[in-house]
N, C-alpha and C positions, 0 to 999 in steps of 0.2 A: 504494500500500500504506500502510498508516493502522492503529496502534494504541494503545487509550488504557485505562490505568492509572492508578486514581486522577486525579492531577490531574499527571500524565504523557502526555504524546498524543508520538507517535511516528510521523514519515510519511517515506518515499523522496522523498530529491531527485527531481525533476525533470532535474536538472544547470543548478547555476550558468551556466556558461559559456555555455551555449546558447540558456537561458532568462532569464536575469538580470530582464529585465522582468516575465516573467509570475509568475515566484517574487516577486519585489519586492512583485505586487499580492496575491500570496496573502496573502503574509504580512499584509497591509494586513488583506485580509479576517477572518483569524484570530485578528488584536488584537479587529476589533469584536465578533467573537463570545466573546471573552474567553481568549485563547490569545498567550501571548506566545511570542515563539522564546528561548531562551534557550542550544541549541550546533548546532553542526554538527558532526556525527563525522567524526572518518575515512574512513568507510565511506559517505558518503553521506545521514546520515539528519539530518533536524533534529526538534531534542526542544524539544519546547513545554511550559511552564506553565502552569498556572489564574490567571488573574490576572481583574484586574475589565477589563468591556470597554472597549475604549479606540478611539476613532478616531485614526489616524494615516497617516501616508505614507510608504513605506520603499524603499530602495533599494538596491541592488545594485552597489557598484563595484570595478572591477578597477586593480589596482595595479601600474604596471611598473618603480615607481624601485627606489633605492636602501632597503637595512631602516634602516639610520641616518637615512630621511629620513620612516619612518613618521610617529615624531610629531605632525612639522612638515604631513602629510597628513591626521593625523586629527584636529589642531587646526584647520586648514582649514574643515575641516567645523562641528566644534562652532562657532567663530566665525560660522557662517551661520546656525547656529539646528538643527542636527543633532546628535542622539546615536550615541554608538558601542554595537552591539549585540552586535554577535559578529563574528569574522573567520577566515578558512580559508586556513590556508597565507600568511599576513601576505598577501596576494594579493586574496581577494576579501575585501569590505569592509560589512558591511551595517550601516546607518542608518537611525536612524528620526525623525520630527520629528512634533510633538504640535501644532505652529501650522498656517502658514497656509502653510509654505515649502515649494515646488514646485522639484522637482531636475529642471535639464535640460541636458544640454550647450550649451554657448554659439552652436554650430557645425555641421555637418556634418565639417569636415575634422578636428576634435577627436574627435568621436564614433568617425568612422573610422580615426582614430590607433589611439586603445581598443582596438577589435576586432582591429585589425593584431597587437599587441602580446602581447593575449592569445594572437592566433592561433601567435604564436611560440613564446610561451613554453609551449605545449600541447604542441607539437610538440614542444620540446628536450627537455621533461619525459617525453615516452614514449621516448625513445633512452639511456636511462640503462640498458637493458638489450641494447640491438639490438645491441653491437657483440661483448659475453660471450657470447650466445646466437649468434651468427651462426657465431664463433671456434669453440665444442665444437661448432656441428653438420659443421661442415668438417672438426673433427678426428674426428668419433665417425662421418662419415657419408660422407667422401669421402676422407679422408687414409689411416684405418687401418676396416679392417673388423671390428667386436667383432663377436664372439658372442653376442646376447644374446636372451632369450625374448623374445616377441609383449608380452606388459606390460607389460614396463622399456621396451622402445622403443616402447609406446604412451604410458608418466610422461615419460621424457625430450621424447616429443616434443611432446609438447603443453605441457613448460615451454616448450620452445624456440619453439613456435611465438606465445605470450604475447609473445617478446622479442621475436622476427624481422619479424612478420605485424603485429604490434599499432599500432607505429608506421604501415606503409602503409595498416592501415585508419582511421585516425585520420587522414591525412592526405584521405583518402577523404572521410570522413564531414564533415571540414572544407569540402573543396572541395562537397561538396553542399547543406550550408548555407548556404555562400558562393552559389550561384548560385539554391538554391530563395527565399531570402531576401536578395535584391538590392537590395532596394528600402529592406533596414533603416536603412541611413545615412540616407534620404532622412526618415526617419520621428526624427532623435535628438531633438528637443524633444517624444516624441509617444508615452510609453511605452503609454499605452492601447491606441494602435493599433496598434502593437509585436507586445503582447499577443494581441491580436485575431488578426493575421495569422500567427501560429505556431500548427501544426495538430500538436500532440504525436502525439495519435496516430498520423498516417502517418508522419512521424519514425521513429517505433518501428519499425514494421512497412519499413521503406527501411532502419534501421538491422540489425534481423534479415536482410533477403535480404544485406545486403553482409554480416553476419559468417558468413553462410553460404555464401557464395560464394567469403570466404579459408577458412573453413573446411575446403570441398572441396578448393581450392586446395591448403592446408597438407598434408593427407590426402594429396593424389598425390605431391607433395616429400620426404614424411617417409618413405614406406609401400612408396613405387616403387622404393629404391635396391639 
């Protein structure tokens, strides 16, 4: 999804996390045509400017330390010959470099580190609701019996089902990335082929049948009692 105002262009993440690489190259491609990134919302979207076209190389990195140790991370970078562009959630990191300087992990066991780490911290990050949402649906659905119309316990449940469901789909969707793209550690000095090897589209369409599958799922737990 893609739209542009003035010298405003507006497109749907991809998602960081999953993509890092092939977002990194768009972005690449977007300078040449004369489109810089200049946020990432909240919501997902990155807002581009009109700028003059520019060749460059940009990256995408994820962050597990400390926020007191940002700095000392993104001077890191600058000192290699990297700019800071934008950042989401002090977390993901995006750079861009106007030379000649190519970003690679030094390693496989580094690269793999990364991914681990993110993989964590995704995870902890959707449980910030599963234990509030688990708690009222015990009390609203197995503890004490309300009374309530067909559309409050359709609102209620499908908050509920956001907190409870959301994490195990996400754990899901993790572990299928994990095994459709195996071979990505093998690839850390090699974002193009990275790139190459992730097929968004069926993503998409793998990630529909699973949210339809807890869907259904949620449907009989919420609906049946």
């Amino acid at each position: 999804m893609c739209m542009i105002w003035k010298n405003t262009k507006i497109k749907l993440s991809k998602g960081l996390a999953f993509y890092a690489e092939k977002e990194s190259i768009y972005f690449s491609k977007e300078a040449s045509r004369g489109w810089q990134l200049k946020k990432i919302s909240p919501l997902g979207f990155y807002v581009f400017k009109k700028a003059a076209e520019e060749e460059s190389t940009w990256v995408i990195d994820f962050y597990s330390g400390k926020k007191e140790d940002i700095n000392e991370y993104v001077e890191f970078y600058q000192d290699s010959g990297w700019s800071l562009v934008e950042n989401y959630r002090n977390r993901y990191f995006v750079f861009k470099s106007t030379g000649n300087h190519v970003f690679n992990y030094t390693d496989r066991q580094t690269y793999k580190e990364r991914l681990k780490n993110e993989t964590v911290w995704m995870l902890l990050q959707s449980l910030w609701a599963f234990f509030p949402s688990l708690f009222i649906y015990l009390i609203l659905f197995y503890f004490n019996h309300f009374d309530m119309s067909l559309w409050l316990r359709a609102i209620i449940s499908g908050v509920l089902f956001l907190g409870i469901i959301f994490p195990v789909m996400l754990a899901v969707l993790l572990l299928y990335f994990k095994m459709m793209y195996r071979k990505r550690p093998e690839l850390y000095n090699n974002p193009k082929a990275i790139d190459k090897s992730q097929k968004f589209g069926r993503d998409m369409v793998i990630a529909m049948i699973i949210g339809a599958l807890f869907g259904f799922i949620s449907s009989m737990l919420f609906f049946n009692q």
